[in-house]
N, C-alpha and C positions, 0 to 999 in steps of 0.2 A: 643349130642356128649359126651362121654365118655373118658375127656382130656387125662388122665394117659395111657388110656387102648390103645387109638391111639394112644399115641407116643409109648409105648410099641410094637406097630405091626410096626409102622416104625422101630424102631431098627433092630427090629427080620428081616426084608424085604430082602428077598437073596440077589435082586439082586440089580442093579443101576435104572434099567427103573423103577422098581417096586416101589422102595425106594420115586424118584423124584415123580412119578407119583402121587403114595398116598399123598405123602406132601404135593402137589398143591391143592388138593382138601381139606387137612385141614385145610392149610391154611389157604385158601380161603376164608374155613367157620369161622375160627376161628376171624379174621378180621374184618369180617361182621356179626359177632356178639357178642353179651354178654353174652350167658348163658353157658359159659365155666364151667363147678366145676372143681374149682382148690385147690379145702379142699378133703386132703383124709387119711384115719387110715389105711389103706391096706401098706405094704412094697412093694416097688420097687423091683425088679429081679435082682437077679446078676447073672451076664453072666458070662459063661465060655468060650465064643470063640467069635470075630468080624464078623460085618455081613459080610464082605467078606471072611470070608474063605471057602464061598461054590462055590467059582469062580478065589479063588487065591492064589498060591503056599506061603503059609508063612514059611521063613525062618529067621534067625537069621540077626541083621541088616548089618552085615558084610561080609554077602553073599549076599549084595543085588545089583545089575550088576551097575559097575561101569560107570560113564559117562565122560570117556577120554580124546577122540576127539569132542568135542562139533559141528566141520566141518562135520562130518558123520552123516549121516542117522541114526546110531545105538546109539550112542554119545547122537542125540536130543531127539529119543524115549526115551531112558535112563534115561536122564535129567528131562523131559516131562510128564514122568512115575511115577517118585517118587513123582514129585511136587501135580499130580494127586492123588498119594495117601495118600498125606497128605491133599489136599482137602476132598474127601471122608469123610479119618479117621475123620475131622475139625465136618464135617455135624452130624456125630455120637455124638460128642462131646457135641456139642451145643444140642442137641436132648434129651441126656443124660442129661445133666444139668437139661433142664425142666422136665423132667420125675421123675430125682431120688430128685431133692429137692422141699420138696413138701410144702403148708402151707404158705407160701414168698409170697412178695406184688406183685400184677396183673404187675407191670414193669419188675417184672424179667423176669417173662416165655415171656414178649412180647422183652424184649431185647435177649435172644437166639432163638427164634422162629424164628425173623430178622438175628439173625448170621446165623443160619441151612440154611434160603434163600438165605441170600449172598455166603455161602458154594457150596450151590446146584448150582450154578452161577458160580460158579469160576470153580468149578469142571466139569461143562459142556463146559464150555471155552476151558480146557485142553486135555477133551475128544472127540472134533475136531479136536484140532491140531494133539492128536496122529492117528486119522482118516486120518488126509494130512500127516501122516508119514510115514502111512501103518500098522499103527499097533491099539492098542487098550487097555482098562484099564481092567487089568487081563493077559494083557499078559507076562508080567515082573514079576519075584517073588518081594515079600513084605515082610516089616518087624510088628509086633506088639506094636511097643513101644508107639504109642500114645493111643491104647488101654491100653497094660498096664496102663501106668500113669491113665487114666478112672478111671480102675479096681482098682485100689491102691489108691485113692482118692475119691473113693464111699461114705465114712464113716462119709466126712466133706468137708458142703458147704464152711468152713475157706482152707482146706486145696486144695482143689480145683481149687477155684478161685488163690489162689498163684501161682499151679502148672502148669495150664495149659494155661488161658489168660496168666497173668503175668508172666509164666519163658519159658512154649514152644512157645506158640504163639509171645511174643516180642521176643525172641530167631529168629523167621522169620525175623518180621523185619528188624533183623540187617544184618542176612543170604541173603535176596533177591535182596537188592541193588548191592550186591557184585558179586552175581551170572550176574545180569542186567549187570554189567559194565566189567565183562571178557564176556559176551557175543556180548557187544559194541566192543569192541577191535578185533574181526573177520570180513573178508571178508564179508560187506555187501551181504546177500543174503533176498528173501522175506520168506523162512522159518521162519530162525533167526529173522527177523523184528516182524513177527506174536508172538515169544514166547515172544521176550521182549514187544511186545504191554500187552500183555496177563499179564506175570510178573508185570508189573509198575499199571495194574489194581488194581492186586490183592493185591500189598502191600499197596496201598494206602488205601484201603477198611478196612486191615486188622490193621489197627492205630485203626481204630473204633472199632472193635472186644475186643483189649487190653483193650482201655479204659472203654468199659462194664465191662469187667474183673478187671479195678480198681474198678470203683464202686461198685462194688458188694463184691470186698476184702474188700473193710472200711467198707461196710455196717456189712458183718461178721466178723468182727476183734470188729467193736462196739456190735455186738451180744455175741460175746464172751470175751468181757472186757479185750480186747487183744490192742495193739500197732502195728500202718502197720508195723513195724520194727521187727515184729517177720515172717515177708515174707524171709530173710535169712535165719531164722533156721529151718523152712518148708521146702525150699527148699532143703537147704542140708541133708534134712529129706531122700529125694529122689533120690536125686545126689549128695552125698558127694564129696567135694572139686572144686564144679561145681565155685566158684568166688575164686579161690586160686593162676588164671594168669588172668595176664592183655590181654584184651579182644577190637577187635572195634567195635562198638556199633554204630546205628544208633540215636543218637543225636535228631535231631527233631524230629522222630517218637517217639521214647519212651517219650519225655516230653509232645507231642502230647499228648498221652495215657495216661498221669497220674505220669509217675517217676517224683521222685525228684531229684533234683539235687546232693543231698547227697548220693540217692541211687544209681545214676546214678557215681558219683566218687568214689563207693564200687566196683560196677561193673565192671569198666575199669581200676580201679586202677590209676588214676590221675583225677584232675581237669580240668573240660572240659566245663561249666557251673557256671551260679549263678543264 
């Protein structure tokens, strides 16, 4: 098996069936065995566009259909839709890691290889439900931005792991709780039950995701004779003025994953923790 050059075709894979399908089988293989090469002198690819845009309307994130009425049909697809596509985008991600950093101890690629499955999972989860909606993943326009961030993060496994476990992905965790509990406060129906079963799955899962994402940020911070404390100036590398208001945070999940407390009272802007 030729590790770099599969996940390269995974990337490139138009579609979703296609995407999953392949991945199972290298999974699979990969798993069940050892003779992975994971030393290579060749450069990685950089992409100019997401594997989905040969299947989905990309637009700017602010044109992307609002989710209103959460009571409605269109409301949940909506809802349903985005969270979907940030699943997906998540599978790319993790995918990417192992592909573009190459040379790194056999834990790395088996702890994104693990996230890309849990991804592929989460992602299947949601494109069910939008199946009981009547709808499906593509049918909603998308935005690019967790691409971008990929694509602008290419350069450095330091800058990387700051931006994408540790500031989008915990960025979820605080996001899904919030979403769960205005979704609690509606007229019980078994739609709604289904997304927040689904929802409570998937944050829970995704505590684990970050905290690959810490380890792997100390691992390259000690690579790079850096301090975790340059994970703020990284970030605002990317999102300037992104910790400049006080913010809710989800508390257990991020110290779950790795924050410190200190980081954690930068974040929210008081003390919340010891």
């Amino acid at each position: 098996m030729d590790f770099y050059h599969t996940l390269q075709g995974l990337l490139l894979a138009p579609t979703p069936h296609e995407k999953i399908e392949r991945f199972g089988t290298f999974y699979e293989h990969y798993r069940n065995n050892t003779d992975a090469v994971l030393h290579s002198h060749e450069s990685p690819l950089s992409f100019t566009a997401p594997s989905y845009a040969s299947f989905s309307h990309v637009v700017p994130p602010q044109q992307v259909p609002r989710r209103k009425n959460l009571q409605s049909s269109e409301g949940q697809i909506a809802l349903v839709h985005a969270i979907a596509h940030i699943e997906y985008s998540a599978i790319d991600l993790a995918l990417d890691a192992a592909y573009r950093f190459r040379n790194l101890p056999q834990r790395f690629y088996d702890d994104w290889l693990q996230v890309a499955d849990d991804e592929i999972r989460h992602f299947q989860m949601l494109e069910t439900l939008l199946h009981h909606l009547g709808s499906y993943y593509g049918d909603l326009s998308v935005h690019n931005a967790l691409f971008e961030a990929q694509e602008r993060t290419a350069h450095s496994l330091l800058h990387r792991m700051a931006v994408v476990p540790r500031y989008l992905e915990a960025n979820g965790l605080d996001a899904t709780p919030q979403i769960i509990t205005k979704l609690q406060r509606l007229p019980h129906c078994s739609k709604l039950t289904q997304i927040i079963d689904t929802l409570n799955v998937i944050v829970a899962e995704e505590v684990e995701h970050v905290r690959k994402g810490d380890y792997w940020f100390g691992y390259a911070c000690e690579l790079a004779g850096a301090d975790k404390s340059c994970y703020f100036n990284i970030v605002e590398l990317y999102y300037p003025n992104t910790f400049q208001q006080p913010r809710h945070i989800n508390i257990d999940g991020r110290k779950a994953s790795g924050f410190t407390c200190k980081e954690l009272k930068h974040i929210a802007h008081r003390h919340i923790c010891n």
